[in-house]
C-alpha positions as CSV (number, residue, x, y, z in Angstrom):
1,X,-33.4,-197.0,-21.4
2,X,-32.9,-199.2,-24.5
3,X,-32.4,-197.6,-27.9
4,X,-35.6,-198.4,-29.1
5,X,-36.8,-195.6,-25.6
6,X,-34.0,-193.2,-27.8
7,X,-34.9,-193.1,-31.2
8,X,-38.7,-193.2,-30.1
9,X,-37.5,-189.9,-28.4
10,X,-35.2,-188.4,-30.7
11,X,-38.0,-189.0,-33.2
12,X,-40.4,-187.4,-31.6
13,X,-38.5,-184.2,-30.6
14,X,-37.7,-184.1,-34.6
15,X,-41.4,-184.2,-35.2
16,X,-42.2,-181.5,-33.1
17,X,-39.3,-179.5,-34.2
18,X,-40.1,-179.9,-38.1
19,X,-43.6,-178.8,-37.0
20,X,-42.6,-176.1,-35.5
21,X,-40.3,-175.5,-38.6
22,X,-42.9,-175.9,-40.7
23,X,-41.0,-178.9,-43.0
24,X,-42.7,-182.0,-44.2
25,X,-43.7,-184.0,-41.2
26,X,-45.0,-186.9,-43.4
27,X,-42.0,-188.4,-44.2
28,X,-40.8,-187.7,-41.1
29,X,-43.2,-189.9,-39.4
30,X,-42.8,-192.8,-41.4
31,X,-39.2,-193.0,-41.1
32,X,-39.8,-192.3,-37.6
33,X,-41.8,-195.4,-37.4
34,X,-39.6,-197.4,-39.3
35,X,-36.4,-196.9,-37.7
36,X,-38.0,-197.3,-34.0
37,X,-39.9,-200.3,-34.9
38,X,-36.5,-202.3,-36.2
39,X,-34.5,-201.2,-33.5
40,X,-37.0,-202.6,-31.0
41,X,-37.3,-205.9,-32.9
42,X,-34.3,-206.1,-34.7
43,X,-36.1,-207.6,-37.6
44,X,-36.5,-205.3,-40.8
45,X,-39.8,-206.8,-42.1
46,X,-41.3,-206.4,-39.1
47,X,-40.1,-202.6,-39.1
48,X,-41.8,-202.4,-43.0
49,X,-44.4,-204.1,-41.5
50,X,-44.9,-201.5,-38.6
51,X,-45.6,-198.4,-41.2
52,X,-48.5,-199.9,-42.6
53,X,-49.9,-201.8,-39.5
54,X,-49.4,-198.0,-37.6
55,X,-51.1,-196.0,-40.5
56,X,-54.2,-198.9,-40.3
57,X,-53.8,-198.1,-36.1
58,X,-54.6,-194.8,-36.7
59,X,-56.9,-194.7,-39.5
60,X,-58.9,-197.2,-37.3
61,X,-58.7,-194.5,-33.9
62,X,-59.6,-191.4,-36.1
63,X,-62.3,-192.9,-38.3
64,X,-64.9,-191.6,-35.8
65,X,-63.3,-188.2,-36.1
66,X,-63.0,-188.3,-40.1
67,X,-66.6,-189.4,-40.4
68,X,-68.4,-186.5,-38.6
69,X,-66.5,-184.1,-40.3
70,X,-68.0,-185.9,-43.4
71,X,-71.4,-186.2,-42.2
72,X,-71.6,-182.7,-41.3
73,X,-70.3,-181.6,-44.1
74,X,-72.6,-183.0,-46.3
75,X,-75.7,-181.8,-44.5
76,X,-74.6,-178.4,-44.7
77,X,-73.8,-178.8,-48.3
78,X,-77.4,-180.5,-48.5
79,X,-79.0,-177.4,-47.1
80,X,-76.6,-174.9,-48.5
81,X,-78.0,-176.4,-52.0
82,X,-81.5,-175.1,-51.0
83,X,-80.4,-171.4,-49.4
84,X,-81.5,-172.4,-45.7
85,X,-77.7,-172.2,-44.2
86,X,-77.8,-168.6,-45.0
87,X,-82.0,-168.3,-44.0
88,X,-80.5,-170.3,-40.4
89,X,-78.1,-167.9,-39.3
90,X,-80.0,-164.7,-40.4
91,X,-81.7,-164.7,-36.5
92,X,-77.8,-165.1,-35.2
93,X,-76.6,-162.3,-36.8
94,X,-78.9,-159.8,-34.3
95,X,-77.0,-161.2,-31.5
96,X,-73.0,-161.4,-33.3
97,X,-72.6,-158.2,-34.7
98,X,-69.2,-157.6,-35.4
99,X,-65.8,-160.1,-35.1
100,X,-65.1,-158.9,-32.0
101,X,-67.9,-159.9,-30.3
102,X,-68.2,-162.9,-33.1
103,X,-65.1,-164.0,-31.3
104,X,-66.4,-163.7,-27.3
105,X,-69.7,-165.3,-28.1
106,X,-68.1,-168.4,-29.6
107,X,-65.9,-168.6,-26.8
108,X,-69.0,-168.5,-24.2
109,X,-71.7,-171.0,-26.2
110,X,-68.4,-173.2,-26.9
111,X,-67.1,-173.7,-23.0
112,X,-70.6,-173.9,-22.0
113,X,-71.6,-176.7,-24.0
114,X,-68.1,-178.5,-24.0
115,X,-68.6,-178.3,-20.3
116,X,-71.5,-180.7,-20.0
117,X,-70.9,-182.8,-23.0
118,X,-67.4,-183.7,-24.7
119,X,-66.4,-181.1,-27.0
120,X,-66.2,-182.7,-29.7
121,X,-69.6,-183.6,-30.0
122,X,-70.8,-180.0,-29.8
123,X,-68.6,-179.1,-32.2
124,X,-70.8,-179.9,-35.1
125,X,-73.7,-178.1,-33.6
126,X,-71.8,-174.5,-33.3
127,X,-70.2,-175.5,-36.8
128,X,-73.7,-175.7,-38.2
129,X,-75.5,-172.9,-36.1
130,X,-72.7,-170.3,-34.9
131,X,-69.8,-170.4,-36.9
132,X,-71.8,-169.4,-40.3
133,X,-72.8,-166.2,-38.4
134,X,-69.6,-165.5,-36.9
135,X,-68.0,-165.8,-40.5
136,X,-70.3,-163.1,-41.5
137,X,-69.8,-160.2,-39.7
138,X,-66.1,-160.5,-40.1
139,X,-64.4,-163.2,-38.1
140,X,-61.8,-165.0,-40.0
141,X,-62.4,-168.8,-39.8
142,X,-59.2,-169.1,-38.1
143,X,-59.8,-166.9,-35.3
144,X,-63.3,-169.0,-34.7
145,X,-61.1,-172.3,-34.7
146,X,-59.2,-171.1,-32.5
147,X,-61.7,-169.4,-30.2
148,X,-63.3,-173.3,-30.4
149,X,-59.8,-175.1,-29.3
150,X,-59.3,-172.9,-26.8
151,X,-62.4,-173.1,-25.1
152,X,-63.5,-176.5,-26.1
153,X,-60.8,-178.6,-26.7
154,X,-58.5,-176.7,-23.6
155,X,-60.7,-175.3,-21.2
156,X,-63.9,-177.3,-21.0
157,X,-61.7,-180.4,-21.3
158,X,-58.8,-179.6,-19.2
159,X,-61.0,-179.4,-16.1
160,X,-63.9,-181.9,-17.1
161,X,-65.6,-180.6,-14.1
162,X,-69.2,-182.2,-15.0
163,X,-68.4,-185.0,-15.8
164,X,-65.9,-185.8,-13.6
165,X,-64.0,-188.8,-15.6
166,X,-60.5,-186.8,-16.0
167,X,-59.9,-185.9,-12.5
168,X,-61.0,-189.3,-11.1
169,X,-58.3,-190.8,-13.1
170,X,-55.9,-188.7,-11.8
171,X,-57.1,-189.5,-8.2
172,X,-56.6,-193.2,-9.0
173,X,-52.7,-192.6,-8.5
174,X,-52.4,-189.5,-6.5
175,X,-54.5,-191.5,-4.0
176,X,-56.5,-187.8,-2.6
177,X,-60.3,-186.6,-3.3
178,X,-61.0,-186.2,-7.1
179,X,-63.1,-183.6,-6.2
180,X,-60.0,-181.9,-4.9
181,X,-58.4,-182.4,-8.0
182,X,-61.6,-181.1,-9.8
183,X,-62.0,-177.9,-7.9
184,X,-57.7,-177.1,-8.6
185,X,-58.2,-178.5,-12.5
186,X,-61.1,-176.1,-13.3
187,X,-59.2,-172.7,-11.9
188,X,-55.9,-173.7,-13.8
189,X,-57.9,-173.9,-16.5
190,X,-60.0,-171.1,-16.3
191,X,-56.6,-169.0,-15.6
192,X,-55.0,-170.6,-18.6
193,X,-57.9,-170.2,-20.7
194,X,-58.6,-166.5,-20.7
195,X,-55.1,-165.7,-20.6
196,X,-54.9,-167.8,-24.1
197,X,-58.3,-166.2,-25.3
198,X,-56.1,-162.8,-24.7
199,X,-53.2,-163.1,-26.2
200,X,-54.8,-164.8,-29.5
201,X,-57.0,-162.1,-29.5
202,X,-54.6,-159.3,-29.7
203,X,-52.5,-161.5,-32.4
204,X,-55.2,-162.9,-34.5
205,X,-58.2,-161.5,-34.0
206,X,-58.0,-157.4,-33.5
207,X,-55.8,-156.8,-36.3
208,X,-57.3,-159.8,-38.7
209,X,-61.0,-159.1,-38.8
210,X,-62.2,-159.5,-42.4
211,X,-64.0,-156.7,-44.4
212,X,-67.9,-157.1,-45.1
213,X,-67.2,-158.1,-48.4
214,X,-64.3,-160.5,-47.6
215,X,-66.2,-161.7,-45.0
216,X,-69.4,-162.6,-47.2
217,X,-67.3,-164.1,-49.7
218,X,-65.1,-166.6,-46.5
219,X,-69.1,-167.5,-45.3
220,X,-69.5,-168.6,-48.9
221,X,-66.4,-170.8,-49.4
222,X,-66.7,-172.7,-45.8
223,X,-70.4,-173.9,-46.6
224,X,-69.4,-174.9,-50.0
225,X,-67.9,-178.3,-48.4
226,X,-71.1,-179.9,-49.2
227,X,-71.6,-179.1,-52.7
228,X,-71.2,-181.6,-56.0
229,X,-67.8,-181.2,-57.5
230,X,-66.3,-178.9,-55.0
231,X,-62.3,-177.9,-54.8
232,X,-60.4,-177.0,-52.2
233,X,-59.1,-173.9,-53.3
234,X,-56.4,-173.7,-50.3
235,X,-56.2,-177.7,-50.0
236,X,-52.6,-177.0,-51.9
237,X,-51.8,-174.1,-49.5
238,X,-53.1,-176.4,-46.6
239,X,-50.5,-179.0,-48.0
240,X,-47.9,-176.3,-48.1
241,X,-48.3,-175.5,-44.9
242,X,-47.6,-178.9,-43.9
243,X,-44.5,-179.0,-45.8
244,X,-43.3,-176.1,-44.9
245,X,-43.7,-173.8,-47.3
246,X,-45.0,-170.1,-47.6
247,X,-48.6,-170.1,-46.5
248,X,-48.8,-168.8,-42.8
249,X,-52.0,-168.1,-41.5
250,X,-54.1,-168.9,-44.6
251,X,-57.3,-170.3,-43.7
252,X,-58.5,-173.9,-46.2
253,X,-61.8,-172.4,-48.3
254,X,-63.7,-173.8,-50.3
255,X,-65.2,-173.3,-53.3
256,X,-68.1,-174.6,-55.3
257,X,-67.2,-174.9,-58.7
258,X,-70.7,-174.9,-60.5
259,X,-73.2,-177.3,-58.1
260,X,-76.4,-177.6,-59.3
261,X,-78.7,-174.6,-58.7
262,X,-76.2,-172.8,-57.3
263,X,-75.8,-169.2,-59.4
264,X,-73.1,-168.1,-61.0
265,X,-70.5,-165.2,-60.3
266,X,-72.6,-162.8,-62.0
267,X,-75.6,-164.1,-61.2
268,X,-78.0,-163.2,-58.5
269,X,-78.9,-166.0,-56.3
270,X,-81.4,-167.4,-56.0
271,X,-84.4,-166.4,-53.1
272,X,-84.9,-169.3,-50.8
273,X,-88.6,-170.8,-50.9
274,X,-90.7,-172.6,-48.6
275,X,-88.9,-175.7,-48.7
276,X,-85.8,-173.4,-47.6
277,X,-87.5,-172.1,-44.5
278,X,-88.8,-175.3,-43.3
279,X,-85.7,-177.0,-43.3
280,X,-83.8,-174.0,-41.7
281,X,-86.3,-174.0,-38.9
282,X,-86.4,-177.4,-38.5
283,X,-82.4,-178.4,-38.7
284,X,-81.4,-176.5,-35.8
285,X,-85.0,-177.4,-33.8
286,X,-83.8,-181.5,-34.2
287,X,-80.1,-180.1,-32.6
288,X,-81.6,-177.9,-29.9
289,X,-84.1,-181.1,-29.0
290,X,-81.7,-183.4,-28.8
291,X,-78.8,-180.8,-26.7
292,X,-82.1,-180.5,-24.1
293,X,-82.6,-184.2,-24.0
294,X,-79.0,-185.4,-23.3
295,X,-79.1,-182.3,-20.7
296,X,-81.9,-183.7,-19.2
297,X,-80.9,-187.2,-18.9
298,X,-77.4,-185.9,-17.1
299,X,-79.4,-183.6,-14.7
300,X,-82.5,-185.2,-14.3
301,X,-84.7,-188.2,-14.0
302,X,-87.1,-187.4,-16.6
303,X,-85.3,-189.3,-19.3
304,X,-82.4,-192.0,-19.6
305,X,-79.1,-190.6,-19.1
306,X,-77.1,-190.9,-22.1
307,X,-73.9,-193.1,-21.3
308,X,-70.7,-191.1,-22.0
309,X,-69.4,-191.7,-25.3
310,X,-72.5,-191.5,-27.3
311,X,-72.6,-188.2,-27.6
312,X,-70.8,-188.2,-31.1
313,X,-72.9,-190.8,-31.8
314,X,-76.1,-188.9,-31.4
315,X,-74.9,-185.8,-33.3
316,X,-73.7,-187.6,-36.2
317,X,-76.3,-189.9,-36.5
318,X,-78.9,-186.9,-36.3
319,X,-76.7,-185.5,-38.7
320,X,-76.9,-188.2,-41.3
321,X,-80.6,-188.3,-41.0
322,X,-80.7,-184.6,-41.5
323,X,-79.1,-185.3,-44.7
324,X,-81.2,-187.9,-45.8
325,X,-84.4,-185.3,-44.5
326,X,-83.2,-182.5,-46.2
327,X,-82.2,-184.2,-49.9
328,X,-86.0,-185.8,-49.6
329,X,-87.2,-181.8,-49.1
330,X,-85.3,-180.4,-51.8
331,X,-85.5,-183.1,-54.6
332,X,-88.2,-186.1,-53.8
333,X,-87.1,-187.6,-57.5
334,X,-83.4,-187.8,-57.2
335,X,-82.9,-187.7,-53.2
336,X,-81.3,-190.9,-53.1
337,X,-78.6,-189.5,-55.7
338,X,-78.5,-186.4,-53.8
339,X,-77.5,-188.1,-50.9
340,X,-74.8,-190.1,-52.2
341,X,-73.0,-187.3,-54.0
342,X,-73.4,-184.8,-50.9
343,X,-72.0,-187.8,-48.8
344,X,-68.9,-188.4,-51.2
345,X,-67.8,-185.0,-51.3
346,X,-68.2,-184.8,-47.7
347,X,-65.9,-188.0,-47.2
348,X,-63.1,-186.5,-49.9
349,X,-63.1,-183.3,-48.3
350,X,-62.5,-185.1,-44.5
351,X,-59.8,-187.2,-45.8
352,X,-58.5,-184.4,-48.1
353,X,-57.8,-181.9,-45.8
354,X,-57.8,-184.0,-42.3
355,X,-55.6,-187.3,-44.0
356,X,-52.3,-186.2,-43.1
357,X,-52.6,-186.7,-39.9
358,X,-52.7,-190.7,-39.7
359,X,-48.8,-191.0,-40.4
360,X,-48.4,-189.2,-37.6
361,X,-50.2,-190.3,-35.2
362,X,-49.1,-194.1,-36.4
363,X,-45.5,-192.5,-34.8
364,X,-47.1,-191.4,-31.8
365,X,-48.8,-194.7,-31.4
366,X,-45.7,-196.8,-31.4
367,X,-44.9,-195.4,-28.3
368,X,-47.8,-196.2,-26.4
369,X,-48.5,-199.6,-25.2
370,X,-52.3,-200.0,-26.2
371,X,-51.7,-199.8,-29.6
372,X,-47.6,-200.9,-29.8
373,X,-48.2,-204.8,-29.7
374,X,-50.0,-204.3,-32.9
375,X,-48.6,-202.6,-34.9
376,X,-44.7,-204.2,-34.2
377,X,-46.7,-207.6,-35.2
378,X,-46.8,-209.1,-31.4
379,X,-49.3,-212.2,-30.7
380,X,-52.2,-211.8,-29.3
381,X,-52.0,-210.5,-25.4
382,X,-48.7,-210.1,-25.6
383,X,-48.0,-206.6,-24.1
384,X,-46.2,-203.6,-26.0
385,X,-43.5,-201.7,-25.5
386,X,-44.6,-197.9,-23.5
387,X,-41.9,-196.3,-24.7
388,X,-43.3,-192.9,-24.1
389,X,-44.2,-193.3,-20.4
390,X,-40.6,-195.6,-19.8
391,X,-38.7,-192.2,-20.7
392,X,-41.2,-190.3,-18.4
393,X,-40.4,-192.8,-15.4
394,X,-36.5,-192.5,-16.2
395,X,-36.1,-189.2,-14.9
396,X,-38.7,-188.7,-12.4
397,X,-36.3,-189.2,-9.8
398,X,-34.0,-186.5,-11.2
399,X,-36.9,-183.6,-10.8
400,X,-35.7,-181.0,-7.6
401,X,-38.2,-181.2,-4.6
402,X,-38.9,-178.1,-4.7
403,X,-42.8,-176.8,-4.9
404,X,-42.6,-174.7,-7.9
405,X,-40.0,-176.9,-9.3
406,X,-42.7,-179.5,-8.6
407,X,-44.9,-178.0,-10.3
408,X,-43.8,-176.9,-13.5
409,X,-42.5,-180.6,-13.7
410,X,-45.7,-181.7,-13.7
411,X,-46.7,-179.6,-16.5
412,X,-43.9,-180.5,-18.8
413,X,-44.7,-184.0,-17.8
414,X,-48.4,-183.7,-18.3
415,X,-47.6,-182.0,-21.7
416,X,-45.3,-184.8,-22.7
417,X,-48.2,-187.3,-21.9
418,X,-50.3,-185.6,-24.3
419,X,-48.4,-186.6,-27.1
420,X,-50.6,-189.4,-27.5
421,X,-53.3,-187.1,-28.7
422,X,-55.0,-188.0,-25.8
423,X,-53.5,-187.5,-22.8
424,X,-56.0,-189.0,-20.4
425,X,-55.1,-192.4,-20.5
426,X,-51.9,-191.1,-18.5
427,X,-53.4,-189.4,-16.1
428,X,-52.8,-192.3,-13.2
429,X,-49.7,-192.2,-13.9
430,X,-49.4,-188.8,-13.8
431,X,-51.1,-189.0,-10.2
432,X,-48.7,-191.5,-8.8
433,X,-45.9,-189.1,-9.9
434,X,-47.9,-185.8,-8.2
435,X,-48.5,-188.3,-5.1
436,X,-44.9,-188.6,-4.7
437,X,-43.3,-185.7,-5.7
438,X,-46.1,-183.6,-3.4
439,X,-44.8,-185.6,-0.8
440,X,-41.0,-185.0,-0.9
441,X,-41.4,-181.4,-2.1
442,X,-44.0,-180.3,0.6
443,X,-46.2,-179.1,-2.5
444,X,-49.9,-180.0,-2.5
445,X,-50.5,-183.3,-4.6
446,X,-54.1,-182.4,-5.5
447,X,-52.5,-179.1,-7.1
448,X,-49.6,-181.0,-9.0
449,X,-52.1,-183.8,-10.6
450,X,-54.2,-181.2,-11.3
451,X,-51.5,-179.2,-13.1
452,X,-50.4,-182.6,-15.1
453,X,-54.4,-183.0,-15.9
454,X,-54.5,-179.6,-17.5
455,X,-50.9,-180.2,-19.3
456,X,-51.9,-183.7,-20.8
457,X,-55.9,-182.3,-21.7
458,X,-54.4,-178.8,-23.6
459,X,-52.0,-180.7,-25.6
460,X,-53.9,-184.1,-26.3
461,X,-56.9,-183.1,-26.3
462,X,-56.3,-181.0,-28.0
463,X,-54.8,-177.6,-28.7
464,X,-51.3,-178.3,-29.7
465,X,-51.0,-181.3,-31.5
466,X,-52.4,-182.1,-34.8
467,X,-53.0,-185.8,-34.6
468,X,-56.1,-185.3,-31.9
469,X,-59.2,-183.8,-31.9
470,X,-57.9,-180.6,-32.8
471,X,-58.7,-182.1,-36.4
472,X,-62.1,-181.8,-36.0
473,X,-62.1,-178.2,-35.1
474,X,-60.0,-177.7,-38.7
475,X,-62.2,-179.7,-40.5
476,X,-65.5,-177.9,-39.7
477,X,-64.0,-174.4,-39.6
478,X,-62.2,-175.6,-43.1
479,X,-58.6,-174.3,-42.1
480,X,-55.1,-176.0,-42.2
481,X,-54.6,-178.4,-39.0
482,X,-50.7,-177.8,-38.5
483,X,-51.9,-173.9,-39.5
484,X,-53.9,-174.1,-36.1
485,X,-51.9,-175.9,-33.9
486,X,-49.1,-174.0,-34.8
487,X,-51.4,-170.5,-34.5
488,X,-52.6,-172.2,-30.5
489,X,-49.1,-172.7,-29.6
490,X,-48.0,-169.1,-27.9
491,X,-51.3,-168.3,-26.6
492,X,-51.7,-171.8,-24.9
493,X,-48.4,-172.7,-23.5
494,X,-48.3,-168.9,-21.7
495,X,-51.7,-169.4,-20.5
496,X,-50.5,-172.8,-19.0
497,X,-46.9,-171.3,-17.4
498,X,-49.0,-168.5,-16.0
499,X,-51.8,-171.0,-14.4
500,X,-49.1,-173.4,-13.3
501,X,-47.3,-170.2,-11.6
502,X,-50.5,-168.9,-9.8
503,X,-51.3,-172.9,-9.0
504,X,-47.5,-173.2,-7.4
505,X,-47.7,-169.6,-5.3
506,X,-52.0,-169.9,-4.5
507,X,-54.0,-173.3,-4.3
């Protein structure tokens, strides 16, 4: 390998560790970027260069991410102005009781609808509907997020056993049924899963349920995101966290600090109207219309399926009419000024809390050849350096041929390509590796791709590292990203070494 393939390496395993270490991982990044970027070229402008033209990279990849954070976030501030978040989840509260089952039902209603749509898309719609409730009766926001990661962004995506996309690119290279790979992907992950639910439960969820009061006051702070002039009162301890500093398994919240018709601390609130009910009947009816019609297009004739991808689409855009809908219904004079301010603070709170991500992913991206051409400066079609997957390919030759060797090879190796915050794009790799090591160890290739599918999907996509969609689940639960990952990482990577063990021994 060349020294670039080293410092790219060495600069990653530094990332990881200061994560872990909970130090500044900004800096880190864009030194990280830097140094890697003039060692490959040998030219220093083009290594300056390379920190701005990976930050752009990345802002460009996570806009989509940053922007339904916003949108959402300003509906429920839109409503929140009016009293119908709290009218919405009223009916919820009859079926979550308490944190403990707070914590199971989100779980359930997450892996369910994560299973037949990304989960990223649905992520909005619990945010909205569920999570409020959940919040209420005593679950602390990050318990819910991680209850959400784990099911959604981990289990549901791991297997992808609906839609199919994840194990038929791992068939591409392992060169054996997809289905086969389907049916081993969805009980690895299934194992993995529940044995992640578990152990965060008894760490983060049994001991940590919040007080009725406490728990009022949390539901309070999260749907304050929305509102005019709103602070993040644990942005700084968020920022902390990601330098390192005391802060621990602090959850972001938010507070309103004086939005217009909100009362004050020692003022009773106000009682929601008419205008209040309609539009906390009516927000989740739009959601619940449009979650039967994309089911119906996927399972039916009766509509057009809706092509995959366009689910985020859908929600947002439903969401930013929503907005619009619910400014109209609560101020037909100065709607238009409504909307503007509810959609600025939602923006400023996205990029406030979720922001500190893009360095860091720029790093990540230098390494990866769909995005390396452009930001090192390349012409046009010329093709970038994989760094990431050269170093992968190095010492495949030096893994034992031995099954369960095999297969907790393939995990490492799965978890490694989902350091891209994506981890799917690697998966026919990752099946021309299972393909041959299957062969010389004797192990079953379907089993090892379908080990490397659940590796790459738990860490990309994502669970354990903060520059993937794991974001999204921080934003709309409002807690610290590196807070979560961090939180995810003992209950995930035993639920995977336990799944890969039963996978090696069973299927």
């Amino acid at each position: 390998m060349s020294p670039a393939h080293w410092i790219y390496l060495l600069g990653l395993a530094a990332l990881i560790a200061t994560v872990v270490a909970r130090k500044n991982v900004v800096g880190l990044a864009v030194c990280g970027t830097f140094v890697t970027a003039l060692v490959y070229s040998g030219s220093v402008t083009t290594g300056i260069a390379a920190v701005f033209n990976a930050g752009i990279v990345a802002a460009r990849e996570l806009l989509p991410i940053f922007l339904i954070i916003a949108i959402v976030t300003a509906m429920l501030g839109a409503m929140r102005g009016l009293g119908a978040d709290l009218m919405m989840v009223r009916p919820l509260q009859r079926l979550v009781r308490n944190g403990h089952v707070a914590y199971l039902v989100l779980a359930v209603v997450t892996y369910l609808l994560s299973m037949s749509f990304w989960p990223t898309p649905v992520l909005p719609l619990i945010a909205a509907i569920l999570l409020p409730a959940a919040v209420r009766v005593g679950l602390p926001p990050l318990a819910a997020a991680i209850a959400i990661a784990i099911t959604g962004q981990g289990m549901a995506l791991s297997s992808d056993y609906i839609m199919g996309v994840a194990s038929g690119l791992s068939a591409q290279g392992a060169h054996v049924p997809a289905g086969a790979i389907a049916d081993r992907a969805l009980i690895i992950s299934l194992i993995a899963g529940v044995v992640a639910l578990g152990v965060s439960y008894l760490r983060d969820v049994r001991t940590k349920l919040l007080d009725p009061v406490v728990a009022a006051a949390a539901t309070l702070d999260l749907a304050a995101a929305g509102d005019g002039d709103v602070r993040a009162e644990a942005h700084g301890e968020a920022r902390r966290t990601a330098g390192g500093e005391d802060g621990a398994g602090a959850t972001a919240t938010l507070t309103a600090t004086g939005p217009a018709g909100a009362a004050g601390p020692d003022e009773e609130p106000a009682k929601p109207g008419t205008r209040a009910r309609i539009v906390a009947v009516a927000v989740p009816l739009v959601f619940a219309v449009l979650l039967v019609v994309m089911l119906l297009g996927r399972f039916t004739s009766l509509v057009p399926d809706i092509d995959d991808g366009q689910g985020a689409p859908l929600v947002g855009g439903t969401a930013a009419l929503a907005l619009v809908a619910v400014a109209v219904v609560a101020d037909r004079r100065n709607w238009l000024q409504s909307c503007a301010d509810h959609f600025t603070d939602g923006i400023g709170f996205a990029f406030r809390t979720m922001g500190v991500v893009i360095p860091i992913a720029g790093f990540v991206y230098v390494g990866l050849s769909d995005y390396s051409a452009e930001i090192l400066g390349m012409p046009d079609g010329a093709k970038g350096p994989a760094l990431l997957l050269d170093a992968i390919g190095h010492v495949q030759d030096h893994i034992p041929h031995v099954p369960v060797f095999a297969s907790f090879a393939m995990l490492l190796v799965g978890m490694v390509i989902g350091l891209d915050g994506n981890g799917w794009p690697g998966l026919p790799f990752t099946g021309s590796l299972a393909g041959e090591l299957g062969h010389a160890s004797g192990a079953d290739p379907a089993t090892l791709a379908a080990i490397a599918q659940n590796g790459a999907s738990w860490t990309g996509g994502g669970t354990l590292v903060i520059w993937s969609s794991l974001i999204v689940v921080a934003g709309l639960t409002g807690v610290p990203v590196i807070d979560l990952a961090r939180r995810l990482f003992v209950p995930v990577v035993t639920g995977l070494v336990v799944a890969t063990a039963v996978a090696a021994v069973a299927l």
